[in-house]
N, C-alpha and C positions, 0 to 999 in steps of 0.2 A: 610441554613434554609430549612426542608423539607416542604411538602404541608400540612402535618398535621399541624407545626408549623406557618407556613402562615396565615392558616384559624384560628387557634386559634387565632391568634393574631390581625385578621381584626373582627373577632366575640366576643373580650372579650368587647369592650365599647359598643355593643348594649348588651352585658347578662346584665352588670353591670348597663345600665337605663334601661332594663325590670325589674331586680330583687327590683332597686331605686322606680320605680314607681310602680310596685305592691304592696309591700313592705306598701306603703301610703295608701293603701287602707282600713285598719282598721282604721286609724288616719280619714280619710275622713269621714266613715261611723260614728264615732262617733262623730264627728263633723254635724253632719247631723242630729245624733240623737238629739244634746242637742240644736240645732235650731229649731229644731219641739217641741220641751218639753218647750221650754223659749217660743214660740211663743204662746204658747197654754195654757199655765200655768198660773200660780195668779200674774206673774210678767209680762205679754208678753206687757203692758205696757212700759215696762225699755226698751225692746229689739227695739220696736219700734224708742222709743226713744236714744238708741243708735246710729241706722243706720243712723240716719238724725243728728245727731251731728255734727254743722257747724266747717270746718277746710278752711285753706286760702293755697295759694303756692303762691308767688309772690313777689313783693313789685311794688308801685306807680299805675302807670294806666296800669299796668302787672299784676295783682291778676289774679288767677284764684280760685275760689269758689269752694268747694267739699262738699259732708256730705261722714262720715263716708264709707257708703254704696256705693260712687261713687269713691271713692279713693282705694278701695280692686280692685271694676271694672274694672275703667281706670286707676290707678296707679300700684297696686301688681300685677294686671292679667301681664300686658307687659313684668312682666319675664317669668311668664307661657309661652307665645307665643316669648320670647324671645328662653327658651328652646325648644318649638318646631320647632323653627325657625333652631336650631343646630342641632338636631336630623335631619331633615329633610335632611338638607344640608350634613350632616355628613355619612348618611347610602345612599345618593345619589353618593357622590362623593366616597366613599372608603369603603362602609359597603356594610350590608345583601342585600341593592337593588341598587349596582351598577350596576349590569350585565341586560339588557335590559329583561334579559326573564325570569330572577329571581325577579324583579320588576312588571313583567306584571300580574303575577297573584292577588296581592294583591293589586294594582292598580285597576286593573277592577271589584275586589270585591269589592274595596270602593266606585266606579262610581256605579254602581247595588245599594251600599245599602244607595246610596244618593238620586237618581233617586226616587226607590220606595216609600220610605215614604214622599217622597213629594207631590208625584201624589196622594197616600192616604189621604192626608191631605188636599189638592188642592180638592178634590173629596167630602168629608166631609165639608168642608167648603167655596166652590163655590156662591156668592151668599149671604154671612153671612155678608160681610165687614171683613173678620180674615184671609181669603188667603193668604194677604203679609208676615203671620206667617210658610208660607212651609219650611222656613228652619230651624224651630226648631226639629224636631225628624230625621233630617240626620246626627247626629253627634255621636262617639261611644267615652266614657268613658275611654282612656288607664286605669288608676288606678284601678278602679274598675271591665275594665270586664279581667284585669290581676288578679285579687285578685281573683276572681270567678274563673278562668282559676285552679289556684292554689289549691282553695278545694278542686277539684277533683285528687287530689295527680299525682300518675302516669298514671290516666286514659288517659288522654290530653297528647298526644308525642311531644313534644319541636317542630318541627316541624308547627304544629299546632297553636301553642302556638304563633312561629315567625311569622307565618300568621296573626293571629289575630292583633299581635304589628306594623307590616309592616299595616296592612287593616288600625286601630285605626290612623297610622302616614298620609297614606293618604290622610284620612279622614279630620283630622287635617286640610292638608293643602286645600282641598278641603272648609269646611267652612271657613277658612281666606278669602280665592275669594268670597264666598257670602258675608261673611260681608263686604268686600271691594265693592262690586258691587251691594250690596242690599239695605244694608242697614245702609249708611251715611246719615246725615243730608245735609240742603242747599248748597251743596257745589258752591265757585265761581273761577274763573278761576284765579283771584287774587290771593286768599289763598293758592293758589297752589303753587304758584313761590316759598315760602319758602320750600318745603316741596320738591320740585324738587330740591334744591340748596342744602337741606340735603342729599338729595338719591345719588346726584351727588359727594358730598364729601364723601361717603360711597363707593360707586365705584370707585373713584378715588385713595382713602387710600387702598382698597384690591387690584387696579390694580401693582400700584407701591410697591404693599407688605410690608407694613407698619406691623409689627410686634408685636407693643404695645396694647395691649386689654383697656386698658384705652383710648385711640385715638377714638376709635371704640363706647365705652360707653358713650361719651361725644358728639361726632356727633349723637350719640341714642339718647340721652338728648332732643338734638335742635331736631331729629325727629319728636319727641313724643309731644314737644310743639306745632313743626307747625302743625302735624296734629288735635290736638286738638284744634284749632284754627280754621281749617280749615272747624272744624264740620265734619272731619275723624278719625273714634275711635280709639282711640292716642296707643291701647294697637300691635294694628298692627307693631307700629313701631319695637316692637322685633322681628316680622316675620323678617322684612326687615332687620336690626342688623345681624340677626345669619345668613342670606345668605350674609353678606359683608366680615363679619370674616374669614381668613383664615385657610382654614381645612386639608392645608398639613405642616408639619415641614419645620422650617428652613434647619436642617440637619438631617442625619441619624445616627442613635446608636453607628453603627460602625467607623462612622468617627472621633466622640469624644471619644471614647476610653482613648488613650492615651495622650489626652491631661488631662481628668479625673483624670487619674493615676498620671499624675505628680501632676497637682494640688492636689489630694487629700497627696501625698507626703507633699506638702507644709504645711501640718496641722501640722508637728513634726517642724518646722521651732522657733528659736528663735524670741523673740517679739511678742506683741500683734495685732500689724498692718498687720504682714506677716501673720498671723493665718487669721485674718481679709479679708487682701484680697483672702487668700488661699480658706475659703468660698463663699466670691463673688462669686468669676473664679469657683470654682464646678456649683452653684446657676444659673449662666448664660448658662453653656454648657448645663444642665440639661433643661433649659428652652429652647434653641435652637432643641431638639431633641422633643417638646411635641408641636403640634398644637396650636396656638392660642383658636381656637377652642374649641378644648379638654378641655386645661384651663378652660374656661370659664364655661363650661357645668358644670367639675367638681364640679367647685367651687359655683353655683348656683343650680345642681339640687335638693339638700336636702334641700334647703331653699325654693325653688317653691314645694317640695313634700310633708315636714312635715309642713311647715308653711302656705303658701301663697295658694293654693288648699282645704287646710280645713280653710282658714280664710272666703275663697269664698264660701265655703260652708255653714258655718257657717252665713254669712251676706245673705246667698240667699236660702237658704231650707227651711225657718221658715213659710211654708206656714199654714195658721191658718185651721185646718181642719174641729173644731167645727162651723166656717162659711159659710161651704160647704154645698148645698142642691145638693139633686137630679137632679136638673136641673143645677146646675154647673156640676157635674160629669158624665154628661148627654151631656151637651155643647157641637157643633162642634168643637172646638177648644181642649178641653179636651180629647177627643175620637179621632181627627184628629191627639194629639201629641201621644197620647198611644198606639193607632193600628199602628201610622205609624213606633215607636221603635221596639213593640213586635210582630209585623206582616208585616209591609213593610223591616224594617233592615233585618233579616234573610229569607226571600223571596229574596229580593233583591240582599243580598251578595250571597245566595246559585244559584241561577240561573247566576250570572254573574261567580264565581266559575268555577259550570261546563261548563258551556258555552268556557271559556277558555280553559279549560283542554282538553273539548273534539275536540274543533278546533286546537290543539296544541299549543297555544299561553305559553305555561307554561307547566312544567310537574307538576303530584298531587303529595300534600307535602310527602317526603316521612314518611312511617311508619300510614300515618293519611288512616281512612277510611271514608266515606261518615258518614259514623254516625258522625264520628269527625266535620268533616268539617260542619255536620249541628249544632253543640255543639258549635261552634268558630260562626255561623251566629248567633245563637238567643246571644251568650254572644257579640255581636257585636249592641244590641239591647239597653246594656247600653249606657243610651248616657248623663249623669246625668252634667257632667260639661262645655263641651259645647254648651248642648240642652240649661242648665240656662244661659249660657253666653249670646247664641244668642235670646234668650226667652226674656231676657231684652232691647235687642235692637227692637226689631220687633211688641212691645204689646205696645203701651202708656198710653190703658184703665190700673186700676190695676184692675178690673175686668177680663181681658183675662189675663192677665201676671199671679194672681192667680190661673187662672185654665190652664193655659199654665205648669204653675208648680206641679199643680198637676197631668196633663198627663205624664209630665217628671217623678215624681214620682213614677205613677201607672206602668206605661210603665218601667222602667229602671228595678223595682224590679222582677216584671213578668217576665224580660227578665231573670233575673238571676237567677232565679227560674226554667225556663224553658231549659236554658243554663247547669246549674250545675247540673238537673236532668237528661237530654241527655246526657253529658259528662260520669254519673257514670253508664247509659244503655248499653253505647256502648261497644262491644266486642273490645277487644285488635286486633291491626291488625295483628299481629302474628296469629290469629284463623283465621283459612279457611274460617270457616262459616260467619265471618261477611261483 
């Protein structure tokens, strides 16, 4: 296998969830739309009363209580960050940011463009009571500001683009550590012992290489109970899940070969049984040669893209605008989350950027120009899914969560407005002059 074929082949599963999650970004948007129109509309009654539609999980003095609105949250979200949990793991250990210095730059632009819109937001809102809210406008969008990436056709060099998805995954795991360290409830030292006893057989089953992805989902299961138990928001458990899973094959391609061929031989075989086990024995080699991992992602991320991402959208964008005064959109909170997406994210990522490049920490992507790479900061300024995520944990008043949402709002579209218009200024980096 030559080098071209190598890289093609360690760069087809991140094309394949960049194209997956941009790809969702129509479905999201319109999911966003008919949240705003039901919230606002002759019916926003119903929608109301949708979200808080009481549902149960449990049985005896094990219930746990949901409404609608808390079960997209803490229940659907945990494969969203399930998937990010693989992504992460997956382009760390054998993808686009294995290599320490192919990492470094898209790293340091997502520490830049977490930093600044904090301290913007921190600065605005100093003194209000709403400061414990700085980590809502650190977060960037994959789906959306891939989709945005995408309008501007070929203006944006793949390159670029990988930047922005590497920065976006970052990012990702950058907010899991504030919500893990922000922003839980009363935790006790107690509660914990479960929850260490899960981690520990999650460790335990990838040490020994435990192979079965079911093993894996069902120690997730008990995760996700203790932490919500724990008063630790239980969706973290699939961060934790997708780094236990294992991300390298059983075997390699070439080693079952020939065992393939014969069994696939066995398909012409007399009897129903011999056919029978003929596909087994295919069904198992095949599986020995794909990730656990892989699997898993596969098999989940269209269900976290098309479904579970605009369902959360859906249960969480419906903010009522006709109840909006000038002094809500005026609000420190309001103003702290929108300056810190449309003005702190691409300040932030574009200074940590160059800063890298020019210290040698990374070489600039190739093909991309500074115009590019300020196109990928402001489209880094989407931060629509989990700005809302963390938005809901961090506001109790609905007062600030309302205009917390509407910063994320104001803020994410601006960005993309500001993003997709720089994207189609910039000269090709083929042109001298740019």
């Amino acid at each position: 296998m030559n080098r071209g074929e190598r890289l093609t082949r360690l760069t087809q599963p991140f094309l394949a969830f960049l194209r997956t999650t941009a790809s969702s970004g129509g479905l999201l948007l319109l999911a966003t739309a008919v949240a705003l129109v039901w919230a606002n509309g002759p019916y926003a009654a119903s929608y109301r009363a949708a979200l808080s539609t009481p549902l149960s999980l449990g049985a005896g003095g094990h219930t746990a209580r949901f409404t609608v609105h808390a079960l997209v949250d803490d229940g659907l979200m945990s494969f969203f960050f399930l998937l990010v949990g693989l992504e992460i793991k997956r382009e760390l250990v054998k993808g686009e940011l294995a290599s320490p210095r192919r990492a470094a730059l898209p790293a340091v632009a997502a520490l830049g463009g977490m930093i600044v819109p904090a301290l913007i937001y921190v600065a605005l809102n100093v003194g209000h009571g709403t400061a414990s809210g700085w980590g809502t406008p650190t977060a960037t969008d994959i789906a959306f500001s891939l989709s945005c990436a995408r309008l501007a056709g070929g203006r944006v060099p793949q390159s670029a683009i990988v930047l922005l998805t590497a920065l976006a995954i970052f990012d990702d795991l950058g907010a899991i550590v504030v919500i893990a360290l922000f922003y839980g409830k009363g935790v006790t030292l107690a509660s914990l012992v479960p929850v260490g006893g899960a981690l520990a057989l999650l460790g335990l089953a990838n040490r020994v290489n435990v192979r079965n992805p079911y093993a894996y989902l069902l120690v997730g299961a008990g995760l996700w109970w203790a932490l919500y138990r724990a008063g630790i928001h239980p969706s973290l458990a699939g961060v934790a899940l997708g780094a236990a899973i294992p991300a390298q094959a059983e075997r390699r391609g070439d080693e079952v070969l020939a065992e393939v061929a014969a069994d696939i031989a066995g398909l012409d075989a007399d009897g129903e049984g011999a056919r029978d086990a003929a596909v087994q024995a295919v069904e198992k080699h095949l599986e020995s040669v794909q990730a656990p991992l892989d699997r898993i992602e596969h098999e989940i991320s269209p269900w976290v893209s098309y479904l579970i991402i605009p369902a959360f959208a859906l249960t969480n964008a419906g903010v009522e605008v006709g109840a909006l005064s000038l002094a809500d959109l005026t609000a420190p909170v309001t103003l702290g989350v929108a300056l810190g997406l449309l003005v702190g994210k691409p300040l932030g990522v574009m200074t940590a950027t160059w800063a890298a490049i020019k210290l040698g920490l990374s070489p600039k992507p190739r093909g991309a120009t500074w115009g590019h790479l300020l196109a990928v900061s402001s489209l880094a300024g989407i931060g629509f899914t989990m700005s809302l995520f963390i938005g809901q944990l961090a506001f109790s008043s609905p007062t600030e969560l309302t205009r917390a949402k509407a910063g994320i709002l104001l803020g994410s579209a601006l960005s993309a407005v500001v993003g997709v218009g720089l994207a189609f200024s910039t000269r090709p980096a083929s042109d001298p002059s740019s």
